[in-house]
C-alpha positions in Angstrom: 18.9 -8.6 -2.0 15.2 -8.2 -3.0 13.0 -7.5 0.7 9.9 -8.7 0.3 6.4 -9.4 2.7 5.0 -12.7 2.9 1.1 -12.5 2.9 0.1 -12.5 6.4 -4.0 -12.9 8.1 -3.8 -12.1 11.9 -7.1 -12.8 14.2 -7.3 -11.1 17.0 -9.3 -11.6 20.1 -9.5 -10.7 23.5 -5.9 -9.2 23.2 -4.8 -12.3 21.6 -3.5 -12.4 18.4 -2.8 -15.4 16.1 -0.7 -15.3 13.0 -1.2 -17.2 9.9 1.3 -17.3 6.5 0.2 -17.4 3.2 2.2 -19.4 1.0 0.1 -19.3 -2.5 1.9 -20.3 -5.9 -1.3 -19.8 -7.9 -4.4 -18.4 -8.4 -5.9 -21.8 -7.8 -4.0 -21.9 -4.3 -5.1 -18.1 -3.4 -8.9 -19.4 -4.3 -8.2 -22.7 -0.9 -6.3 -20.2 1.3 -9.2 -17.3 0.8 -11.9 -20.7 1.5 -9.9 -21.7 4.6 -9.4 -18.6 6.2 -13.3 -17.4 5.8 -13.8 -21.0 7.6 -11.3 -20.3 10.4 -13.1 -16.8 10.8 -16.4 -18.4 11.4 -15.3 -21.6 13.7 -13.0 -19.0 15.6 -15.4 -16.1 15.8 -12.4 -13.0 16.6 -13.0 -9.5 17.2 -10.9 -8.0 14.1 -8.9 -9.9 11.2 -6.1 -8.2 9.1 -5.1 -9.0 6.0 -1.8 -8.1 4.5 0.2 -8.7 1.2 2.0 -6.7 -1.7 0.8 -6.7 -4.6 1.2 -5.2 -8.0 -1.3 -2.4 -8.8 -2.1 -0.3 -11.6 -3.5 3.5 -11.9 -6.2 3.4 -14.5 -8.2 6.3 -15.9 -11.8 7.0 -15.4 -13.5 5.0 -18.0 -11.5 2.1 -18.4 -12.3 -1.0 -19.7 -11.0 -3.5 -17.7 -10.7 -6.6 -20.6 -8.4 -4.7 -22.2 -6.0 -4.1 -19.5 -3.0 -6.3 -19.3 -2.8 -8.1 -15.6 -0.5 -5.6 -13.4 2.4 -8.4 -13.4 3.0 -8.1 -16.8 2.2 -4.6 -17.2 6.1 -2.2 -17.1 3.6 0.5 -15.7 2.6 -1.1 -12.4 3.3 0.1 -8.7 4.2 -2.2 -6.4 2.5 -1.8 -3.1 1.9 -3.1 0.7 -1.9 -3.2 1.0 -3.6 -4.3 4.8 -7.1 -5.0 4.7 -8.8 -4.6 8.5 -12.2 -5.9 9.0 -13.9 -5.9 12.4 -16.8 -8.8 13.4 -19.1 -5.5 13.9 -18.9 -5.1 10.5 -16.4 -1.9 9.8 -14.0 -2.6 6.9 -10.9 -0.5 6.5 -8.2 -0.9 4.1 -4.9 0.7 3.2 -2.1 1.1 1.4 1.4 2.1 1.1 3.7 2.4 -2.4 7.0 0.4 -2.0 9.6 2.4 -3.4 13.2 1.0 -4.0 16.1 3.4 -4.5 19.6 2.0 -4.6 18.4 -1.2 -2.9 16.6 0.9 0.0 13.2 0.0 0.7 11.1 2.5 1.7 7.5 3.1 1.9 5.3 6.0 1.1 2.8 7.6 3.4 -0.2 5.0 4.2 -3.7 6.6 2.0 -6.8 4.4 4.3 -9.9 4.1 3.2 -13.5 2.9 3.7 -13.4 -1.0 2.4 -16.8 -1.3 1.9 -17.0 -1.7 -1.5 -13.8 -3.6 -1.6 -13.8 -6.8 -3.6 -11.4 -9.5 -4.1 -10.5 -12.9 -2.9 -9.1 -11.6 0.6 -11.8 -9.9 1.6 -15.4 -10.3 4.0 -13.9 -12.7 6.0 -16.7 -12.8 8.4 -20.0 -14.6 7.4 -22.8 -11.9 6.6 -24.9 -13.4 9.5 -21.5 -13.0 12.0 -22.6 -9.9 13.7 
């Protein structure tokens, strides 16, 4: 039996905290759940949103160019991961991330490495309008 984490956003406000799933079979249904959510966010307005999901990443060397990498999902060489991106309406962005490892059919997961997610790019990311704060 293959354990898995359905992508999750969470808003939370005022010690409230409301849960959405992300059911997405394509990139085309990521692009209207990403749309939505930044909508919800600003007709919602809530303290801090968390984003999480596995995903399939890859460890690339310095240098890299990036149109000749094959897309992690097809790649034998990718890590699979649980990433949580944490994003406050003041405007702090944190993210993290955690290998998945499977032994034997355990699931187990490596030491959480955070960091600053400034600079942090992708379609689940700034969820809160520029002009939010």
């Amino acid at each position: 039996m293959q354990k898995s984490i359905g992508p999750m956003f969470i808003m939370i406000r005022n010690n409230q905290r409301d849960v959405i799933l992300i059911d997405t079979a394509n990139d085309s249904d990521k692009d209207i759940a990403s749309l939505t959510l930044k909508e919800i966010v600003k007709m919602t307005k809530p303290d801090i949103v968390v984003y999480m999901s596995e995903a399939w990443a890859l460890y690339l060397p310095k240098g890299t160019n990036f149109e000749d990498v094959t897309r992690p999902m097809f790649n034998p060489d990718r890590i699979e991961q649980l990433v949580v991106q944490i994003e406050f309406k003041t405007g702090e962005k944190f993210g993290c991330s955690a290998n998945i490892l499977r032994d034997k059919g355990e699931v187990k997961l490596s030491e959480f490495e955070i960091m600053d997610a400034k600079l942090s790019t992708g379609k689940f990311v700034d969820f809160f309008p520029p002009t939010y704060n």
